[in-house]
BAVOSE-13292 format. One record per residue (C-alpha): residue number from 1; x, y, z. Coordinates in nm, 2 decimals. Layout:
<atoms>
   n   east  north     up
 NUM      X      Y      Z
...
</atoms>
This chain:
<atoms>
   n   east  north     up
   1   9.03   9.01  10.70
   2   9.39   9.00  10.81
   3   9.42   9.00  11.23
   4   9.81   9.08  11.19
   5   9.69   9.37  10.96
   6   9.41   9.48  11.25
   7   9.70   9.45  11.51
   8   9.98   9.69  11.31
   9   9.69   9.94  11.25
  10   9.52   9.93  11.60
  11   9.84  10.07  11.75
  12   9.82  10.40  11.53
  13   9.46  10.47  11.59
  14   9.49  10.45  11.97
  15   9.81  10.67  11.93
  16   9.59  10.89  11.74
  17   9.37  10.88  11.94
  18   9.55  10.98  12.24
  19   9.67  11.33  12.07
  20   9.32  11.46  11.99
  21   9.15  11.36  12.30
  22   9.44  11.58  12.46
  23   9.37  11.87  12.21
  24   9.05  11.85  12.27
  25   9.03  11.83  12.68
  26   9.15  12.17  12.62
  27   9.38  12.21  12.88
  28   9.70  12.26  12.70
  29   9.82  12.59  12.58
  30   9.80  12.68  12.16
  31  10.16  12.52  12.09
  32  10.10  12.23  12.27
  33   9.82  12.17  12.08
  34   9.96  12.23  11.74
  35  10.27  11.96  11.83
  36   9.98  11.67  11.99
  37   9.80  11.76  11.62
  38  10.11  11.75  11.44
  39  10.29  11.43  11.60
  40  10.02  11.16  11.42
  41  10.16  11.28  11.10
  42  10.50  11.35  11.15
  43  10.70  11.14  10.94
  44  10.43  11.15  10.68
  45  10.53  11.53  10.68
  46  10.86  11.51  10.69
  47  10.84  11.28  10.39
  48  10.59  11.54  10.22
  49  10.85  11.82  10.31
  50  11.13  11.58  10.18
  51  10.95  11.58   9.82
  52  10.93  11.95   9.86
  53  10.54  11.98   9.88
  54  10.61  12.27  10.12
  55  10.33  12.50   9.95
  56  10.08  12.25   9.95
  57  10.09  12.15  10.32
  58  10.13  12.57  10.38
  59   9.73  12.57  10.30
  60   9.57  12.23  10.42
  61   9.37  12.18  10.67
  62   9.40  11.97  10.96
  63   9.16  11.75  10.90
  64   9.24  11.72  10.53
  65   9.59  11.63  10.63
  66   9.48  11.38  10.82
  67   9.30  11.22  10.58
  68   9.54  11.26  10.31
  69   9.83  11.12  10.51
  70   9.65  10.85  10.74
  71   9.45  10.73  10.49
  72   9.75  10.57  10.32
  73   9.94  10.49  10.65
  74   9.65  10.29  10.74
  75   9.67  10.10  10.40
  76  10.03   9.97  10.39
  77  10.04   9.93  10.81
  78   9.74   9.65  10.69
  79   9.91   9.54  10.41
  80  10.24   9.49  10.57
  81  10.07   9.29  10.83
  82   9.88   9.09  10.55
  83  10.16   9.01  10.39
  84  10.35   8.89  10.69
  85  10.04   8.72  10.79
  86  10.00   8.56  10.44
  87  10.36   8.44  10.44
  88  10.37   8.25  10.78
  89  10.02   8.08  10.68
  90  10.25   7.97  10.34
  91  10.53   7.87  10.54
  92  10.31   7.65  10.80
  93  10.15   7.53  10.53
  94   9.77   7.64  10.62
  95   9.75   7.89  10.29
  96   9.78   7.67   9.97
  97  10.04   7.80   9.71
  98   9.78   7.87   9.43
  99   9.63   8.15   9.70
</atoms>
């Protein structure tokens, strides 16, 4: 288990979070809601949008784009922090090199 990988993903669930306990408290009007919804996955659906997969975000549910898009931002945020975790242990020496 990679604590630099827990770190870079810890910062996106609280963020997370954050946006659906304000949706949920109720006390912000329908647009509001739909941009605190939204925001989480932004750049996922801008990329998405950027591949032209326009028709297929028109019909998915919130909850399946969440777990189509966080899903994999959770992956490489842990990986990436593996990875730089892995290469600092190499380069102090307390990995070996056949790891």
């Amino acid at each position: 288990m990679s604590r630099l990988g827990l770190f870079f993903c810890a910062p996106y669930a609280v963020f997370i979070a954050a946006c659906l306990g304000i949706v949920s408290m109720g006390q912000v009007d329908y647009q509001s809601q739909f941009m605190y919804l939204e925001l989480p996955i932004t750049a996922q659906l801008a990329f998405a949008h950027w591949l032209g997969m326009d028709r297929a975000l028109a019909v998915i549910s919130w909850p399946d784009a969440y777990g189509l898009f966080m899903t994999p931002a959770f992956i490489l945020l842990y990986a990436a922090g593996a990875s730089i975790e892995r290469g600092l242990g190499r380069r102090r020496g307390l990995v070996g090199a056949s790891d």
